[in-house]
Steps between C-alpha positions, in 0.01 A plus 500: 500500500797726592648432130214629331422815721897550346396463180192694514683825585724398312229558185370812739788687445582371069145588456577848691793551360360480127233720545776768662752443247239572193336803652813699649805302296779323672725781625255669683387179698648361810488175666360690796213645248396084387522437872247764575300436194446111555470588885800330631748587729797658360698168581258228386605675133865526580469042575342432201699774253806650692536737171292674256674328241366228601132580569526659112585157386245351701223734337606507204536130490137457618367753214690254202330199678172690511536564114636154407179372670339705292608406188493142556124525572433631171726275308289228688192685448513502083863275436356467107358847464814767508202735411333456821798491719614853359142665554520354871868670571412785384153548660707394891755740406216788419365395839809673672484815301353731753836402799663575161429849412520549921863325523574391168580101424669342790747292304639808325473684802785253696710482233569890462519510874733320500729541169787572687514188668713257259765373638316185673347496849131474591412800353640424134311182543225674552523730222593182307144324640319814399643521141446111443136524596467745185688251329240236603214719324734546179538156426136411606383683226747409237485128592079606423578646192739210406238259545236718282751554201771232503761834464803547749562815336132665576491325829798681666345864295167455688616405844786785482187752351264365760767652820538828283148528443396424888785676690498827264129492544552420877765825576234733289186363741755625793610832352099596460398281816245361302454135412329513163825550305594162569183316503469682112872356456396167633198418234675655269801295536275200482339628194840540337662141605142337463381568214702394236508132682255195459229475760474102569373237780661172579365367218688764248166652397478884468309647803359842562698715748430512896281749568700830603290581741610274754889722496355777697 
């Protein structure tokens, strides 16, 4: 019982510590700040992450898994209809627009926080978790594409297009503080890499196209 009250505030103070890291950026956060935040005394965060390096890792670690969870559903969800599997990323991405345009995209975020920090250590590998969870997306929708078209060449285009279109779209919805922006860039985007590619079931058969109404 003891080891999971550990590991509880353990998650207390990740899931605090994301939330702090998005909304004010790394540098201006303390371990002090998470501690307060997840409502923990100042040395229950100090035995589970004795630096901010690595409580960064720890976050940013916990956002890739959240994402790779993601993407796995909808490759489970529709594994013979790339079509489908596209619509569905793009309408969960749309769903975080609004934090967005209030503290930009959380990924990105991390990784300019912590630019500086290359030369290995917890933070780097946190700034390396951050930029592989990008990475993740990328290839999820080029291997999508891949499937559609049989074409390594406009497989790595779209998923390289896809993190232009969504994180350009993404730093305009936080310049203006308004989420529409991106959730314009986001059907768009799935216009652009959509349309052009076969809509088909398990059975190969052309389908018509989720309804978009269920994005958001």
């Amino acid at each position: 019982m003891r080891g999971k009250k550990k590991s509880d505030r353990a998650e207390q103070l990740v899931l605090a510590a994301q939330r702090l890291f998005h909304r004010r950026g790394a540098a201006a956060v303390s371990l002090r700040d998470v501690a307060a935040a997840a409502r923990v005394p100042p040395g229950g965060v100090f035995y589970h992450f004795p630096t901010k390096g690595a409580l960064l890792q720890a976050a940013a670690e916990r956002r890739r898994s959240a994402m790779q969870t993601l993407l796995d559903g909808l490759e489970a969800a529709h594994p013979d209809d790339p079509r489908a599997r596209l619509d569905a990323l793009c309408a969960a991405l749309a769903e975080a627009a609004a934090a967005t345009a209030r503290h930009g995209c959380p990924h990105a975020r991390l990784i300019a926080d912590l630019s500086a920090a290359r030369g290995g250590g917890a933070e780097a590998d946190a700034r390396a978790v951050a930029a592989a969870t990008l990475a993740a997306v990328e290839d999820f929708v080029a291997r999508a594409v891949r499937q559609a078209t049989r074409s390594e060449e406009a497989a790595q285009r779209a998923g390289e297009r896809f993190l232009i279109l969504w994180q350009g779209a993404g730093g305009i919805s936080l310049a203006r503080g308004d989420p529409a922006p991106l959730r314009r860039a986001l059907a768009e985007a799935a216009e652009d890499l959509l349309a052009p590619l076969p809509a088909t079931g398990a059975a190969g058969t052309r389908k018509n196209r989720p309804n978009k109404g269920s994005g958001g």
